[in-house]
KOLLUM-176018 format. One line per 2 residues: number of its first residue (from 1); their letters; for each residue y negated, z, x negated of N, C-alpha, C, O. Coordinates in steps of 0.02 Angstrom, whole numbers, m for minus. Layout:
BEGIN
NUM = A = Y/Z/X/Y/Z/X/Y/Z/X/Y/Z/X | ...
END
This chain:
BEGIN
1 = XX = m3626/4362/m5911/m3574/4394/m5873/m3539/4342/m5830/m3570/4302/m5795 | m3464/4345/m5833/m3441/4300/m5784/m3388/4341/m5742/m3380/4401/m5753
3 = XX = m3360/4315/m5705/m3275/4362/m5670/m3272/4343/m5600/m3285/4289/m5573 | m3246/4422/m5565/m3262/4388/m5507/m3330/4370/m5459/m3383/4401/m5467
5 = XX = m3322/4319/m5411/m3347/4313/m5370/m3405/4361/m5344/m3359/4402/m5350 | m3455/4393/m5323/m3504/4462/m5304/m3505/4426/m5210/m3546/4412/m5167
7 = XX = m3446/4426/m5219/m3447/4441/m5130/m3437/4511/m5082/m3414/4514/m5025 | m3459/4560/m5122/m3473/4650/m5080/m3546/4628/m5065/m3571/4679/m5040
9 = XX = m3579/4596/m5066/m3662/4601/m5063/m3688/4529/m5062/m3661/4489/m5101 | m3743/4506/m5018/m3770/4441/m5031/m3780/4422/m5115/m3762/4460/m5160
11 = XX = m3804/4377/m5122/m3816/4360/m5175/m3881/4302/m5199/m3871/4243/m5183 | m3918/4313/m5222/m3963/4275/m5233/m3969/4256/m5306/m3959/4291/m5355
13 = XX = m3989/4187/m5301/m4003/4154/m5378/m4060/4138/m5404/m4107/4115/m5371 | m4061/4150/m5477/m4129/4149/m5490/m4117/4093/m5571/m4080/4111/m5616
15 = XX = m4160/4024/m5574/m4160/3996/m5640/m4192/4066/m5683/m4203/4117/m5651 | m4206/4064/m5754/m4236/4080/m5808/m4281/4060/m5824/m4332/4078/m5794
17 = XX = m4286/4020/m5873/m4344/3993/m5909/m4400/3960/m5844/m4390/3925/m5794 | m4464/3993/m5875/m4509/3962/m5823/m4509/3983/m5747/m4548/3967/m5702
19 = XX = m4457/4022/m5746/m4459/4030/m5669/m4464/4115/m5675/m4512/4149/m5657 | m4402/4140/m5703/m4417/4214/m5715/m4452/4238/m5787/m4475/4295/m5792
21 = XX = m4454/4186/m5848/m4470/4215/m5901/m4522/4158/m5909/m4509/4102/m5887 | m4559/4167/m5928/m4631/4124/m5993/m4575/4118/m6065/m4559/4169/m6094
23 = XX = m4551/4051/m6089/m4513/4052/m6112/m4523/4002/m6192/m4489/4002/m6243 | m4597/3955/m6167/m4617/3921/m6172/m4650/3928/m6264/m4645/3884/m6307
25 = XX = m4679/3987/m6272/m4697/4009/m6354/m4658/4026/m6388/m4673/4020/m6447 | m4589/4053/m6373/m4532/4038/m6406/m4498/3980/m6429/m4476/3967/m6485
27 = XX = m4498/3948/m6379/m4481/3880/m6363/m4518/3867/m6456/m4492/3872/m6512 | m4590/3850/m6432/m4608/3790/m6472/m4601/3835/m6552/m4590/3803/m6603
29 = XX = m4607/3902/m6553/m4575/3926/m6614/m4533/3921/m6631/m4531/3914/m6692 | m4465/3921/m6592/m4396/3899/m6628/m4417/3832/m6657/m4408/3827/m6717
31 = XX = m4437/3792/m6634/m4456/3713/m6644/m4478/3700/m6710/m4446/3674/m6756 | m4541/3725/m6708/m4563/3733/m6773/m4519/3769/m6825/m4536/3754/m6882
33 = XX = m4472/3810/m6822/m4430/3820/m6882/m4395/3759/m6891/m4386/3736/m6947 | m4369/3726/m6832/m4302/3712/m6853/m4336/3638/m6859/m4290/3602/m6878
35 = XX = m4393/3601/m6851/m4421/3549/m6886/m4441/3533/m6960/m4444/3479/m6989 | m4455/3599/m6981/m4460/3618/m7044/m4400/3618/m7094/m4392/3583/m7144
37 = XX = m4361/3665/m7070/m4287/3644/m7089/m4256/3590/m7106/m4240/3574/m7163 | m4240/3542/m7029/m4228/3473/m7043/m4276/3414/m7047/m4256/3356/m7037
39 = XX = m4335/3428/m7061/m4407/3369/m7082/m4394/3317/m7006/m4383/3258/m6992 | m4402/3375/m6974/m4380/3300/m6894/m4471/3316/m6872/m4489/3372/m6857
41 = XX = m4497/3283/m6873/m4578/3290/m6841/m4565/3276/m6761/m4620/3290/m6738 | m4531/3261/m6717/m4522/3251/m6655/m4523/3308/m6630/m4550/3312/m6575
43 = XX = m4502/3359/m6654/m4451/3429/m6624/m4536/3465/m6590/m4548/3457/m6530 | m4586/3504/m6637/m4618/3531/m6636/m4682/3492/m6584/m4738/3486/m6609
45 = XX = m4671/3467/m6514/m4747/3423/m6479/m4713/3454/m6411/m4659/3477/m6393 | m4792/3435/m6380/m4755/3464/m6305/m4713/3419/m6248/m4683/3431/m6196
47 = XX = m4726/3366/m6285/m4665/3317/m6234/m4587/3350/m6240/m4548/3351/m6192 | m4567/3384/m6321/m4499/3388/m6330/m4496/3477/m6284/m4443/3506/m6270
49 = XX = m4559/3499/m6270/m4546/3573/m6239/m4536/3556/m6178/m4493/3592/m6153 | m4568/3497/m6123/m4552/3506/m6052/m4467/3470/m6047/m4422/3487/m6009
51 = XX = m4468/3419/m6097/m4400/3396/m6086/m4335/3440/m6087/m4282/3430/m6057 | m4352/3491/m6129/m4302/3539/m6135/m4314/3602/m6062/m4260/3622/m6039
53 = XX = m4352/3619/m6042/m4344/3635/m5988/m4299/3603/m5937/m4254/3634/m5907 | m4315/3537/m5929/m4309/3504/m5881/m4209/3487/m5880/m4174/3494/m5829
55 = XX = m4183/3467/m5947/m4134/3472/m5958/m4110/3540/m5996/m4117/3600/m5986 | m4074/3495/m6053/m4048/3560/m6097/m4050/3539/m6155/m4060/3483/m6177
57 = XX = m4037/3610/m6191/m4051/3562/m6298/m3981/3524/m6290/m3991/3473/m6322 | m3918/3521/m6265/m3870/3483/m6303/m3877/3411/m6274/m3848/3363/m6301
59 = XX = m3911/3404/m6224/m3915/3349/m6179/m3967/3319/m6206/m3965/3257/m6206 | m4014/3345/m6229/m4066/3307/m6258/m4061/3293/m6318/m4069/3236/m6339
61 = XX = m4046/3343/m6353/m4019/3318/m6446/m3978/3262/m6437/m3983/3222/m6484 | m3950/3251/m6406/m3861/3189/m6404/m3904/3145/m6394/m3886/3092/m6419
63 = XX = m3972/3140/m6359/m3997/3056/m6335/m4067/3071/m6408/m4098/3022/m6428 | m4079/3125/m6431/m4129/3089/m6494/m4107/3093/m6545/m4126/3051/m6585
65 = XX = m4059/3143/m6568/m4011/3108/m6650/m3936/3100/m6666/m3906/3105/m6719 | m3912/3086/m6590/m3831/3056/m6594/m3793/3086/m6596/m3814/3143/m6609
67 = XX = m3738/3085/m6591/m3694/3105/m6559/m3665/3158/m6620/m3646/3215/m6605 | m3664/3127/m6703/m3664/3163/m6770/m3699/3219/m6787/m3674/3263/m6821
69 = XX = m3761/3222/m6762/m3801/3245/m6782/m3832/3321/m6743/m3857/3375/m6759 | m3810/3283/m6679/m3842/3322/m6619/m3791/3393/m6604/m3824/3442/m6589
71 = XX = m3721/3403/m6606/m3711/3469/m6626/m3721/3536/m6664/m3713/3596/m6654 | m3745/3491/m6720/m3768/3562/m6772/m3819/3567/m6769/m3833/3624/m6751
73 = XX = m3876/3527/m6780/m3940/3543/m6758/m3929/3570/m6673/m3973/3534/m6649 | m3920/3582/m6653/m3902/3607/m6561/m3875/3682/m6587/m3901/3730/m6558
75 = XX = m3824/3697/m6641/m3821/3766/m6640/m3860/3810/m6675/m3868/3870/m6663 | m3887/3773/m6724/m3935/3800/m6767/m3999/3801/m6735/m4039/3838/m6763
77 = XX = m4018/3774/m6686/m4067/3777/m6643/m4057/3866/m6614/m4098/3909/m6630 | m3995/3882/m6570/m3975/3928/m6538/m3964/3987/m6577/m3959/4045/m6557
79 = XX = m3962/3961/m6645/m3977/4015/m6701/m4024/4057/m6715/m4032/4118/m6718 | m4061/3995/m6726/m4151/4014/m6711/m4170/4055/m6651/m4185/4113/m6660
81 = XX = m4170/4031/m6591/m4190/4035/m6548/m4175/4143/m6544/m4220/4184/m6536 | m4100/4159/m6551/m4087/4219/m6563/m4135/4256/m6581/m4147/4293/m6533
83 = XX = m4172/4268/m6628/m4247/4280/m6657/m4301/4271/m6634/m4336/4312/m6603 | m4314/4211/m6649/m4372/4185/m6660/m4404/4170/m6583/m4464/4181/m6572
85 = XX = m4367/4149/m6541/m4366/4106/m6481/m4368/4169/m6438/m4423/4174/m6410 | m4326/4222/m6422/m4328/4284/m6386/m4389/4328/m6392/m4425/4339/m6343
87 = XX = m4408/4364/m6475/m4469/4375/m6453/m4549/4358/m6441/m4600/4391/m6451 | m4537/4292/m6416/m4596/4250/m6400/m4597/4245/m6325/m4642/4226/m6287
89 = XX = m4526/4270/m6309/m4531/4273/m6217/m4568/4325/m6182/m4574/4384/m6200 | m4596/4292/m6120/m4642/4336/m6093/m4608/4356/m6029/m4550/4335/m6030
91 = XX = m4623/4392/m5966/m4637/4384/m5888/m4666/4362/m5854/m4722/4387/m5850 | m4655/4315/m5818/m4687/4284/m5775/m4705/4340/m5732/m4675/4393/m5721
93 = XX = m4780/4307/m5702/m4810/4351/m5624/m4755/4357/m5574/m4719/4310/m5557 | m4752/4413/m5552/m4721/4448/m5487/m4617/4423/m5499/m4574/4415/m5456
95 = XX = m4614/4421/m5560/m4538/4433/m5573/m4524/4476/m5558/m4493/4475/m5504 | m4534/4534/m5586/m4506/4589/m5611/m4507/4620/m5535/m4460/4654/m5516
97 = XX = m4555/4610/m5500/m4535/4641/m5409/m4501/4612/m5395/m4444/4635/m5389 | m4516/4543/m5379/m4439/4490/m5355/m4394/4506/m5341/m4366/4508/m5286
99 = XX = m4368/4532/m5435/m4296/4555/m5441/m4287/4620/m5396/m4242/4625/m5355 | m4324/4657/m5404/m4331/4734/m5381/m4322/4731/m5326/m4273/4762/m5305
101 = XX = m4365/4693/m5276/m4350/4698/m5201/m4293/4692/m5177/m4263/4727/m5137 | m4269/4618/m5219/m4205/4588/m5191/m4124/4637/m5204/m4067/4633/m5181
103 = XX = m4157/4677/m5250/m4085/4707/m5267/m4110/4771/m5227/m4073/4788/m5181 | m4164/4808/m5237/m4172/4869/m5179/m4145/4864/m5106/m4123/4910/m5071
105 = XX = m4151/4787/m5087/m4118/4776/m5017/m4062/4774/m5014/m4039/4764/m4958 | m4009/4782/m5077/m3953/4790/m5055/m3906/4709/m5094/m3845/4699/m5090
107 = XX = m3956/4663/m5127/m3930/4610/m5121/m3916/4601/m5206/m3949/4639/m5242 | m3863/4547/m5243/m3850/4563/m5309/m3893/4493/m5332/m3887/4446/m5293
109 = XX = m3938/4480/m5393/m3959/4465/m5422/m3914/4442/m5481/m3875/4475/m5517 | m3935/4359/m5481/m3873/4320/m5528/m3925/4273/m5577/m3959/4229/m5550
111 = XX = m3929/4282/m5626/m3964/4225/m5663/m3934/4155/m5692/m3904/4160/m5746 | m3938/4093/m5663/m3896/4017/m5687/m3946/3996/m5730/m4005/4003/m5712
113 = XX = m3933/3973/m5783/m3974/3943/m5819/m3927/3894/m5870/m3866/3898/m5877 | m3974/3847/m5902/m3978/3812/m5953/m3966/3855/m6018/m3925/3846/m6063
115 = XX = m4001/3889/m6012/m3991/3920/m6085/m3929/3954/m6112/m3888/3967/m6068 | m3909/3974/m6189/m3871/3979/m6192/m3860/4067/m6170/m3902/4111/m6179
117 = XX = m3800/4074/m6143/m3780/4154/m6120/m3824/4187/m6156/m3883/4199/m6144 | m3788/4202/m6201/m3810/4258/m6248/m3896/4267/m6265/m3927/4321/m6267
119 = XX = m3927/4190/m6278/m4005/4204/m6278/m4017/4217/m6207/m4076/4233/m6202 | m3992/4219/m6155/m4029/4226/m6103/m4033/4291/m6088/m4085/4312/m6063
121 = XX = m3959/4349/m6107/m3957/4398/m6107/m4009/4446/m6132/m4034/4496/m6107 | m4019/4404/m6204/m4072/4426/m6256/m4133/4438/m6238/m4165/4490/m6242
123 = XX = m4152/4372/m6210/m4226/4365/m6173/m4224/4427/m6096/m4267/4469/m6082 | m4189/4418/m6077/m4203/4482/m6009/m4181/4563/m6036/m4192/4618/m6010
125 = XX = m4151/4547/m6090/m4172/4627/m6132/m4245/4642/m6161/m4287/4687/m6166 | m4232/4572/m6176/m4327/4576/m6248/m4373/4613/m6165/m4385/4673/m6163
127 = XX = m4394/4565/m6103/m4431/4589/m6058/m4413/4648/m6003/m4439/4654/m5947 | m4369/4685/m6028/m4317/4729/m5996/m4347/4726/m5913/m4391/4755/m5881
129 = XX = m4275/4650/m5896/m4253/4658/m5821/m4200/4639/m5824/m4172/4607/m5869 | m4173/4666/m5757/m4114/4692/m5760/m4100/4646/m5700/m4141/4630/m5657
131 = XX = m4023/4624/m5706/m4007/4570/m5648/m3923/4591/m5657/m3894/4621/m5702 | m3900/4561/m5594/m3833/4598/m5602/m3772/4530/m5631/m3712/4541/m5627
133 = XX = m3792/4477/m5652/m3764/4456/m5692/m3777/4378/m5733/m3786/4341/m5685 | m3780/4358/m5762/m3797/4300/m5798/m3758/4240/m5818/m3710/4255/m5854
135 = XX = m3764/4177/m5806/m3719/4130/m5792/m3756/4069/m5865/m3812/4045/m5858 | m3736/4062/m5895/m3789/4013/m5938/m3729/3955/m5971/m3668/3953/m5966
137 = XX = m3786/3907/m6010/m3780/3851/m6010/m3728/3806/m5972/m3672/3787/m5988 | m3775/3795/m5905/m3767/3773/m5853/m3792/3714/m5830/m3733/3726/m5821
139 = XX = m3816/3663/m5811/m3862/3623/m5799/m3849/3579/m5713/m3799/3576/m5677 | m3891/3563/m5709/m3875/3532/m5639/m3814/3537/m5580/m3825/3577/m5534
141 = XX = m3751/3500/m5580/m3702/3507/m5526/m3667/3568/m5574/m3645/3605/m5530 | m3654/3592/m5625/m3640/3642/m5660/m3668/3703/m5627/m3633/3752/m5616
143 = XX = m3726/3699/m5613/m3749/3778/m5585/m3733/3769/m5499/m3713/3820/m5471 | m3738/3732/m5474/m3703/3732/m5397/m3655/3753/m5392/m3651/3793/m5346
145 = XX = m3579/3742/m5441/m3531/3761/m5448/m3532/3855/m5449/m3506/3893/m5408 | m3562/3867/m5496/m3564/3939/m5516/m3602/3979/m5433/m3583/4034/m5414
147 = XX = m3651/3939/m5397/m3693/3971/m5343/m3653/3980/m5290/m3656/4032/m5258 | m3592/3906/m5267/m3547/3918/m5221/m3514/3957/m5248/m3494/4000/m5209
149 = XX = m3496/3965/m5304/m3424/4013/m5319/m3445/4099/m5315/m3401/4140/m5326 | m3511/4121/m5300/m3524/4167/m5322/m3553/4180/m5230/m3550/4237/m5207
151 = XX = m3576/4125/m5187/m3592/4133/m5110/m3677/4145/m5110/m3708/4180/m5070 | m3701/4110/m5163/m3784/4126/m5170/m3787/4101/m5101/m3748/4057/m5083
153 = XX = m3850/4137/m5044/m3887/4114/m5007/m3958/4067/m5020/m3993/4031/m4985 | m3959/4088/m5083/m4018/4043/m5096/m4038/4054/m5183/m4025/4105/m5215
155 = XX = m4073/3991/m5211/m4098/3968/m5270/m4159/3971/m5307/m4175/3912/m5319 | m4196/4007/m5329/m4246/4004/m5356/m4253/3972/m5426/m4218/3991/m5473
157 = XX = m4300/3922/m5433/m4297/3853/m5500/m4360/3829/m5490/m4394/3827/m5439 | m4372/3808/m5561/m4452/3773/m5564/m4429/3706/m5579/m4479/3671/m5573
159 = XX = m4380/3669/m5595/m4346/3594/m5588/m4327/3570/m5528/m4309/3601/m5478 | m4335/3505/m5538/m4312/3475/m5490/m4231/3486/m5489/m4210/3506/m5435
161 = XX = m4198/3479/m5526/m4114/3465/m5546/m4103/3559/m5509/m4054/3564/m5472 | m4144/3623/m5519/m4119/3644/m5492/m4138/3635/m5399/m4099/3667/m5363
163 = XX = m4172/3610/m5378/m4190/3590/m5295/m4130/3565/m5283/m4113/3582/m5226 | m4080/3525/m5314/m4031/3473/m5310/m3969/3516/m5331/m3920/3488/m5307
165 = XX = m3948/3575/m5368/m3892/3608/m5371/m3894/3666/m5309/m3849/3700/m5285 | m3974/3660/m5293/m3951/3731/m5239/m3940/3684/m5170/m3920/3715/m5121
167 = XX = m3947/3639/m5165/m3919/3591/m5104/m3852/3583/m5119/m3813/3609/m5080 | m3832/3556/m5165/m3762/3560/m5171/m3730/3616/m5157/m3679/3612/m5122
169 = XX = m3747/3668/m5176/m3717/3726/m5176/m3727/3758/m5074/m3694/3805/m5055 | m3763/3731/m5037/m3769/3743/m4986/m3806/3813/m5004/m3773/3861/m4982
171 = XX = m3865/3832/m5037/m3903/3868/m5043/m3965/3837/m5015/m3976/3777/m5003 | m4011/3897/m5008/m4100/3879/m4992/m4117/3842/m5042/m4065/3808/m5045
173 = XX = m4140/3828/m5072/m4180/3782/m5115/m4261/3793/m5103/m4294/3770/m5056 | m4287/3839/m5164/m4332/3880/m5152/m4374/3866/m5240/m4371/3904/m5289
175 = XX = m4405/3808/m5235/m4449/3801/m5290/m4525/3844/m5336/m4578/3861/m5311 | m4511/3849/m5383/m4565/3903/m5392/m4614/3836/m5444/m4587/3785/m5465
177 = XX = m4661/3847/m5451/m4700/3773/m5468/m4742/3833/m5563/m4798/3823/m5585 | m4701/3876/m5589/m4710/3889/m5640/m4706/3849/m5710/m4733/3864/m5763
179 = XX = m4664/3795/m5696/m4612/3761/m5749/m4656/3682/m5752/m4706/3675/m5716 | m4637/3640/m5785/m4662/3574/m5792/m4650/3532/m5736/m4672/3475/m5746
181 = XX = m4619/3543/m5672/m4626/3497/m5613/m4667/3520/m5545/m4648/3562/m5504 | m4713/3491/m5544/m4763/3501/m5495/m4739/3521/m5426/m4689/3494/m5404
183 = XX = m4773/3569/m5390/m4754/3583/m5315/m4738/3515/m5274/m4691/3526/m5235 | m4759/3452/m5270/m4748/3401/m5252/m4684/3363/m5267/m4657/3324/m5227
185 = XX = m4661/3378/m5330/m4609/3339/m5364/m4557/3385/m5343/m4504/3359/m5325 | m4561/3451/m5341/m4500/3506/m5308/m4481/3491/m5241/m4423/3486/m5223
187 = XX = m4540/3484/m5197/m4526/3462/m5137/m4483/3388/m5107/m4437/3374/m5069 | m4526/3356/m5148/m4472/3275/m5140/m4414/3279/m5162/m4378/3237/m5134
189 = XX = m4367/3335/m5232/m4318/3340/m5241/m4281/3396/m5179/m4223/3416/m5182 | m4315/3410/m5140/m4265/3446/m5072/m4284/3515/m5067/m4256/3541/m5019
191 = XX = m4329/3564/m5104/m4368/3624/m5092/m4381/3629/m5009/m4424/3602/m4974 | m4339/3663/m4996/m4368/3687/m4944/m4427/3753/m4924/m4452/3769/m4870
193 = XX = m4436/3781/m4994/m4504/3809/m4998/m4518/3781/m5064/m4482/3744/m5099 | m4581/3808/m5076/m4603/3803/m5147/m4659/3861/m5153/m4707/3861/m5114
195 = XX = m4652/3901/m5191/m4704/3956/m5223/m4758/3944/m5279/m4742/3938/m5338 | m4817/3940/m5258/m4847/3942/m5340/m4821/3967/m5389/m4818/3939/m5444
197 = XX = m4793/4037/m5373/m4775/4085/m5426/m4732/4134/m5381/m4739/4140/m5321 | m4690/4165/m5416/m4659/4245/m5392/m4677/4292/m5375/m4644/4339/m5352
199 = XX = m4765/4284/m5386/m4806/4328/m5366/m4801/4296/m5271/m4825/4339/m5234 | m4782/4252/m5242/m4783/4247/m5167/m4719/4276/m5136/m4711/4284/m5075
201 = XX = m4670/4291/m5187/m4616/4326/m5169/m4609/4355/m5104/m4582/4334/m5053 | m4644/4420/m5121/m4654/4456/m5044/m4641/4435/m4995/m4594/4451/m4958
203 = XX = m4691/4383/m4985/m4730/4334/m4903/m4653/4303/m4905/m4624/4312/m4852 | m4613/4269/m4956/m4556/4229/m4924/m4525/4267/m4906/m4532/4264/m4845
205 = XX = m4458/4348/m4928/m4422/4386/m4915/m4445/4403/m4864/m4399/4418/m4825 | m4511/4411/m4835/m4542/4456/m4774/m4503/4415/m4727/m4458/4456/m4723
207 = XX = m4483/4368/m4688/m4460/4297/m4676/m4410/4284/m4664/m4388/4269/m4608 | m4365/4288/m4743/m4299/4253/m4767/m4251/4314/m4778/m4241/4346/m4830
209 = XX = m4225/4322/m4715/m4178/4391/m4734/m4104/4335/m4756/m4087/4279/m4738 | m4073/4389/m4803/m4016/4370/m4820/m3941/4362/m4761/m3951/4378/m4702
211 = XX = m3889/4345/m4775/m3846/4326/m4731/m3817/4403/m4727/m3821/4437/m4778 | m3789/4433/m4671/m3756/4485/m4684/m3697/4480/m4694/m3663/4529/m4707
END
């Protein structure tokens, strides 16, 4: 979903993968098709699953098979992923309240992500939650853009790169340590909290009231 601005209501941001969804057995199943497909043995290990968290498939395909190569395998990836990759997605602990609280209080719920729109849509249908709108394939100063333009008070991300778009964006910067970068590594990128999990949700909102 894109349009205007959701300035009737605070607004809070939330990454995807790893932070609101277990995204991760999809992940390495799309992989495995689409290694099979193109005989690439790299695709299917877990170095190529945190890297793709951490960035994105088009950003990472362009630096391992060029600049030729790396578009179509990148959509045919997103092909896959439609399928194969969605129903392998899970919920993470204490999402599904997260969302609930934050929008029961009155406040709108925005999902920025890396991924592409439409799978992301997919994936928060497959685990039916509901958010009031979805911003995707996004990545770093890309999702700051979308957080100022939209007046997020604050960021929820298991990357470092997102600790660093919700500063830009003059949001909280609120690390959840679900994803491949350690509570330590969130913090040195500018977290001004960090959560084990969504399951601590509660204890922060109890706290962190939104802007009126």
């Amino acid at each position: 979903m894109t349009g205007t601005p959701l300035v009737s209501a605070p607004v809070l941001g939330f990454d995807l993968d790893m932070t609101l969804v277990d995204s991760r057995p999809g992940l390495v199943d799309t992989l495995a098709v689409l290694e099979r497909e193109c005989e690439e043995p790299r695709l299917a290990h877990p170095g190529t699953v945190d890297a793709l968290f951490a960035s994105n498939v088009d950003m990472e395909f362009a630096k391992w098979f060029g600049a030729e190569r790396a578009p179509g395998l990148a959509d045919r990836f997103r092909e896959i992923y439609a399928t194969v990759g969605v129903v392998g997605t899970g919920i993470l602990p204490g999402a599904r309240e997260a969302v609930a609280t934050a929008r029961a209080a009155g406040v709108h719920v925005i999902v920025v992500t890396a991924k592409f729109g439409p799978n992301a849509v997919r994936c928060l249908d497959h685990v039916a939650l509901e958010v009031d709108g979805v911003f995707g394939r996004l990545h770093g100063t890309q999702k700051s853009e979308v957080l100022r333009a939209h007046h997020a008070f604050a960021y929820l991300g298991d990357t470092t790169a997102d600790m660093v778009a919700a500063h830009a964006a003059g949001a909280t910067a609120v690390g959840v340590a679900t994803g491949p970068a350690a509570a330590d590594d969130l913090w040195a990128a500018g977290a001004e909290v960090v959560l084990s999990s969504l399951a601590e949700f509660p204890a922060w909102w109890a706290t962190s009231r939104p802007p009126s």
